[in-house]
VMD Tcl script that draws the C-alpha trace (Angstrom):
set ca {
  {-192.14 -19.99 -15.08}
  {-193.84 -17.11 -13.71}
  {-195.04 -16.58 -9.93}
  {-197.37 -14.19 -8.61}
  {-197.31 -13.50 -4.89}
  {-201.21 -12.02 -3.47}
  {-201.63 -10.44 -0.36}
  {-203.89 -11.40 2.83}
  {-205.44 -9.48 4.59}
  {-208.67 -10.69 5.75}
  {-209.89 -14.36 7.35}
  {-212.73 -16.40 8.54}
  {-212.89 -19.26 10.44}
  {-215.15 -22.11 9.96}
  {-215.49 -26.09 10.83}
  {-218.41 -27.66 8.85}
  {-217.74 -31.61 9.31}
  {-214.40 -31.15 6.93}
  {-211.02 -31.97 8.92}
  {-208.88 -29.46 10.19}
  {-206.03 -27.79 7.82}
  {-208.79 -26.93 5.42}
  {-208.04 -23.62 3.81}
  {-209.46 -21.28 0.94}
  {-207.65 -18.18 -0.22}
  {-208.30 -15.82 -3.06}
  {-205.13 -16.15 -4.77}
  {-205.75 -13.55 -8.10}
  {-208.17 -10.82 -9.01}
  {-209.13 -10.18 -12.37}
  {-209.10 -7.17 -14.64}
  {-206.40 -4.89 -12.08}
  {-203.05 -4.02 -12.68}
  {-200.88 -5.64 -10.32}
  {-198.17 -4.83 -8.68}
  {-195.94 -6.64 -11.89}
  {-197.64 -4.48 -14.27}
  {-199.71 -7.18 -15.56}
  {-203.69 -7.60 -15.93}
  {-205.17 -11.05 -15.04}
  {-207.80 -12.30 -17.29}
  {-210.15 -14.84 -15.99}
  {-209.83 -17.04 -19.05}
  {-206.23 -17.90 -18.07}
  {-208.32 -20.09 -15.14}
  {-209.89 -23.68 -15.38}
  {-212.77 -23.89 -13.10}
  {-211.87 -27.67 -11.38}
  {-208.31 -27.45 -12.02}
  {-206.18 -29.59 -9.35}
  {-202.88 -27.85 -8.21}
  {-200.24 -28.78 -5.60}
  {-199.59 -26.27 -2.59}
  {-196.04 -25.55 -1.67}
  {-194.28 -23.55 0.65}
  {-192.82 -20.33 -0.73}
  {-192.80 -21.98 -4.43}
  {-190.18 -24.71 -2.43}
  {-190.36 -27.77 -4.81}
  {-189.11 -29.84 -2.06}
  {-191.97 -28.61 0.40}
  {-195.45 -30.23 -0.73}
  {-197.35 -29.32 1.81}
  {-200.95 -30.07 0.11}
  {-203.54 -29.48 -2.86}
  {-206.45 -28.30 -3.75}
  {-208.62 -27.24 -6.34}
  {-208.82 -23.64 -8.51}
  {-212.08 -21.84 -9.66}
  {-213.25 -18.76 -10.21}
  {-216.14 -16.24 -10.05}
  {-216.42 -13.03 -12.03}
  {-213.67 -11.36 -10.19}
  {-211.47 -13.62 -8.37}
  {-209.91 -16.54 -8.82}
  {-210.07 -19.00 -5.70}
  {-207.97 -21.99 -4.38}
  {-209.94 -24.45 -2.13}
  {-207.32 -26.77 -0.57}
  {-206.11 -28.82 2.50}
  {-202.84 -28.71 4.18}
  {-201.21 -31.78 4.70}
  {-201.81 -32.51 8.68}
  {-200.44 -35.09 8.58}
  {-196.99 -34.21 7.59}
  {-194.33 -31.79 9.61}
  {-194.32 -29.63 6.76}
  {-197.57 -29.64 5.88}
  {-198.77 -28.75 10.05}
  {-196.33 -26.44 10.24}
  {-197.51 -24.62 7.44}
  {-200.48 -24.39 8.68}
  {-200.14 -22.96 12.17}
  {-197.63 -20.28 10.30}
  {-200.68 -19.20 7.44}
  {-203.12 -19.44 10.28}
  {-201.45 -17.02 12.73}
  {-200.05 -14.93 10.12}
  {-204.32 -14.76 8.58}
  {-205.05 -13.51 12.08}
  {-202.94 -10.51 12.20}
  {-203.63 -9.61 8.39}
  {-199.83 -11.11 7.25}
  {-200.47 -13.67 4.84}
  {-199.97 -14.05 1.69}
  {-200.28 -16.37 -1.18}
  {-198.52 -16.51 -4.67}
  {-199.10 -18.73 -7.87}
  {-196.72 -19.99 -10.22}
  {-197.38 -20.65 -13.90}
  {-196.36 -21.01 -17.56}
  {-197.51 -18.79 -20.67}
  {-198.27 -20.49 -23.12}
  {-197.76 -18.90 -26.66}
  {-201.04 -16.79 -27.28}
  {-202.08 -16.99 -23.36}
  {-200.34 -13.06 -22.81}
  {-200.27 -9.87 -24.96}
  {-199.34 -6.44 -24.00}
  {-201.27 -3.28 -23.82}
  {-202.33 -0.41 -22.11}
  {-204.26 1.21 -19.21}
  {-204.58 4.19 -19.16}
  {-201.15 5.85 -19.66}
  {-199.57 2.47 -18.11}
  {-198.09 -0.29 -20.39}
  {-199.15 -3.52 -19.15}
  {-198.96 -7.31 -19.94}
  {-202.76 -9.37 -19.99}
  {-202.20 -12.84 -18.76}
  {-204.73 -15.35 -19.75}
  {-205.81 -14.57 -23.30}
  {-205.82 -18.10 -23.47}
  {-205.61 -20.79 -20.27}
  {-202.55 -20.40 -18.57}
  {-200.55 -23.54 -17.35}
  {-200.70 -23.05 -13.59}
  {-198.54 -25.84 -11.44}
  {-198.98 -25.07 -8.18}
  {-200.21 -21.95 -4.96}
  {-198.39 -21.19 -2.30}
  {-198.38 -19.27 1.24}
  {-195.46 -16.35 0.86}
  {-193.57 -13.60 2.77}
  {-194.09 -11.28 -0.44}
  {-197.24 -10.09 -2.55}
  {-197.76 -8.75 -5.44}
  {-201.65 -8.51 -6.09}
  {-204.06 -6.50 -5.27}
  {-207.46 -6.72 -2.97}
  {-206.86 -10.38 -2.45}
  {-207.41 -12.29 0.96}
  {-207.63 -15.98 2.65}
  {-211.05 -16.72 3.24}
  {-210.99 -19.52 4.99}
  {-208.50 -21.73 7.42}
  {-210.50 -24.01 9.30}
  {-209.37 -25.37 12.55}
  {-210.81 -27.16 15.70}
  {-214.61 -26.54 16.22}
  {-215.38 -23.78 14.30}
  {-218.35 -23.63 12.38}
  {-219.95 -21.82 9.10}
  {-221.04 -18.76 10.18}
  {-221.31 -15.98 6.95}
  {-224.07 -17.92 5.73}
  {-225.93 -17.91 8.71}
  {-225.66 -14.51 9.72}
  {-226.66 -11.68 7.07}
  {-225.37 -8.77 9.39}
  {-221.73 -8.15 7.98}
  {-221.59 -6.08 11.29}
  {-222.13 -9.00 13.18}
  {-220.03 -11.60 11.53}
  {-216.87 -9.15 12.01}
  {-217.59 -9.25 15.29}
  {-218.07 -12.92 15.75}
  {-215.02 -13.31 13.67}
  {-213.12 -11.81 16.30}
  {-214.43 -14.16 18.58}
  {-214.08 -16.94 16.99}
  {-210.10 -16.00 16.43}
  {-209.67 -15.70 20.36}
  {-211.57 -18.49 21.46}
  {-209.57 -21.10 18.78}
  {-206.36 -19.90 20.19}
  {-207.47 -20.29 23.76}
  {-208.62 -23.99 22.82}
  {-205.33 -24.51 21.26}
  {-203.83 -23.03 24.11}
  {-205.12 -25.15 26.68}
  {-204.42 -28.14 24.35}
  {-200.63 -27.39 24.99}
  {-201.01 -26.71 28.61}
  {-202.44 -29.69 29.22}
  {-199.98 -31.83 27.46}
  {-197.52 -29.95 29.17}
  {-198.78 -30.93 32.19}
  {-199.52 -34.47 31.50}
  {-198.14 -37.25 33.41}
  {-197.31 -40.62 31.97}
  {-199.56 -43.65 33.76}
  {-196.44 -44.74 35.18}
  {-194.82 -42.07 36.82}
  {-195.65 -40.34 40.10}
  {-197.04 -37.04 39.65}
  {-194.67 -33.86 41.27}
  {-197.63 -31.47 41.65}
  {-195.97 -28.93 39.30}
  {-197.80 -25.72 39.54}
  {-198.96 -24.06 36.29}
  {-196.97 -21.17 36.68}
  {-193.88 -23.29 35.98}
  {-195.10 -24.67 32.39}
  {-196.71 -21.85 31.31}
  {-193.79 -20.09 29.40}
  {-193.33 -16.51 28.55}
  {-194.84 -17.45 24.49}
  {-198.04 -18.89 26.39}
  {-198.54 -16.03 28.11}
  {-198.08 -13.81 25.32}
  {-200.88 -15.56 23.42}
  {-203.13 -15.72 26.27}
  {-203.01 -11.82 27.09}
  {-203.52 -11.30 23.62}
  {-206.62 -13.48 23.28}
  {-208.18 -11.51 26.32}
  {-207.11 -8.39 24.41}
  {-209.14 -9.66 21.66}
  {-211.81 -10.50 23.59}
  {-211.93 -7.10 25.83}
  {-211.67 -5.32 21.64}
  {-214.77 -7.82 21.08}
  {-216.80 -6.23 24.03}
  {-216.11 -2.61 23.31}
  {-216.90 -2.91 19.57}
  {-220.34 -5.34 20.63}
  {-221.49 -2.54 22.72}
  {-224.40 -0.27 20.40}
  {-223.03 3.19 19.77}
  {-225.74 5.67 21.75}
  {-228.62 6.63 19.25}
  {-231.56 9.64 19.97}
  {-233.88 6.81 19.78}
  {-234.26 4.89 22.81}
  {-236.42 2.04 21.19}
  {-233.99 1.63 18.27}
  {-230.85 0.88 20.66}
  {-233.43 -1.86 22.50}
  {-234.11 -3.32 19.11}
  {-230.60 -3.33 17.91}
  {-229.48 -4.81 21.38}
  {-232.02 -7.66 20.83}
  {-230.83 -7.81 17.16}
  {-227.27 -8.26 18.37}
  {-227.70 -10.34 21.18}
  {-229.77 -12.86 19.57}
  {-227.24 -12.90 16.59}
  {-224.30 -13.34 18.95}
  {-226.47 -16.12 20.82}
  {-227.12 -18.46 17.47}
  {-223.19 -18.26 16.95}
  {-221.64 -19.06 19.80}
  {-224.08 -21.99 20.27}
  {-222.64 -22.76 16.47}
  {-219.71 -22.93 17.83}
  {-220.51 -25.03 20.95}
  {-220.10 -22.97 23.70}
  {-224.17 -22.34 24.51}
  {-225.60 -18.61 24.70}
  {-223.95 -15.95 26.38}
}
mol new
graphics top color blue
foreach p $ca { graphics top sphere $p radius 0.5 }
foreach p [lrange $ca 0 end-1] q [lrange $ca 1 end] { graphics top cylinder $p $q radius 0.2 }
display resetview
């Protein structure tokens, strides 16, 4: 059995009505050589094809499923974690903090069939092409190691988020809000865990505990790293100076108005 391992390096974050754990990842791209030496063919994919998701190829760690398909370059895994497992939430928060700093990575593993593989060449280098025929592919998982080329997670969806690349045309603008919408999910998560922290059960007294004395040292970590991410957020935001006085006031209105319609998206009103 075979296993390819892809890297991440790019994510978006989205809620559109689906639960949280939702995740989409482009686990192969077609017609490179890899980092194997092999060529991926997108006949060796079945468009609809359900597949298990483990962790690190771990038979014993089923952490969810999803469904394969392809476009003319990529093949795709649409999927859900398992929230309702250990393994399958602590899967998640890894992939999903890993996505955010451009770590992840996901792998496939597979069987070749007789006739599904032949060898060849590109260029001067010998290679294998997998997928002459439909490949028998059992299962994609989230890695330490990859092996493919220009592949990324698209999509992990968590909290409130909500679809924003089809709503915005400006790739400009969606990096930007993508940075945004990074800092401001880890701040709600964030404040999620300080308030349990600080919760009280009905019946017991309350001590008054200040928040400096739950707040540990990994809290504040994450939180001056979502205000770096926010402070990165207002420096890129801010129009480089142009000759054209009238074009920065356009692009300014552009930008604002862009940055407006997501964050009310995302429920938090305009700016």
């Amino acid at each position: 059995m075979g296993r390819k391992a892809i890297a991440s390096d790019s994510i978006a974050l989205k809620q559109d009505g689906e639960q949280q754990g939702a995740v989409e990842a482009v686990f192969c791209t077609f017609d490179v050589v890899d980092r194997d030496g092999d060529v991926c063919l997108k006949s060796g994919f079945t468009d609809g094809q359900n597949v298990k998701m483990h962790w690190q190829h771990d038979q014993a760690a089923w952490i969810g499923d999803g469904v394969i398909s392809t476009t003319s370059s990529e093949a795709v895994f649409t999927g859900q974690f398992w929230m309702d497992t250990v393994d399958g939430e602590q899967a998640f928060k890894k992939v999903k903090r890993a996505s955010e700093k451009g770590l992840a990575e996901w792998s496939w593993a597979f069987n070749v069939p007789a006739g599904a593989s032949k060898y060849g060449k590109v260029g001067d280098q010998s290679v294998r092409f997998l997928g002459t025929a439909p490949l028998e592919i059992y299962e994609v998982s989230p890695v330490a190691v990859g092996a493919g080329i220009d592949t990324r997670t698209t999509t992990i969806k968590a909290h409130r988020r909500r679809t924003l690349r089809k709503a915005i045309a400006d790739p400009e603008a969606i990096a930007l809000i993508t940075q945004l919408d990074f800092a401001v999910d880890d701040l709600d998560e964030l404040v999620g865990e300080l308030v349990d922290s600080l919760a009280v059960p009905a019946d017991v007294e309350p001590k008054g505990e200040k928040v400096g004395r739950v707040l540990a040292q990994a809290r504040r970590e994450r939180i001056r790293a979502v205000i770096e991410a926010l402070e990165k957020f207002l420096a890129e935001a801010e129009p480089a100076p142009v000759a054209d006085p009238k074009a920065v006031a356009i692009r300014q209105m552009r930008m604002r108005a862009q940055l407006g319609e997501a964050l009310t998206r995302l429920g938090y009103g305009h700016p």
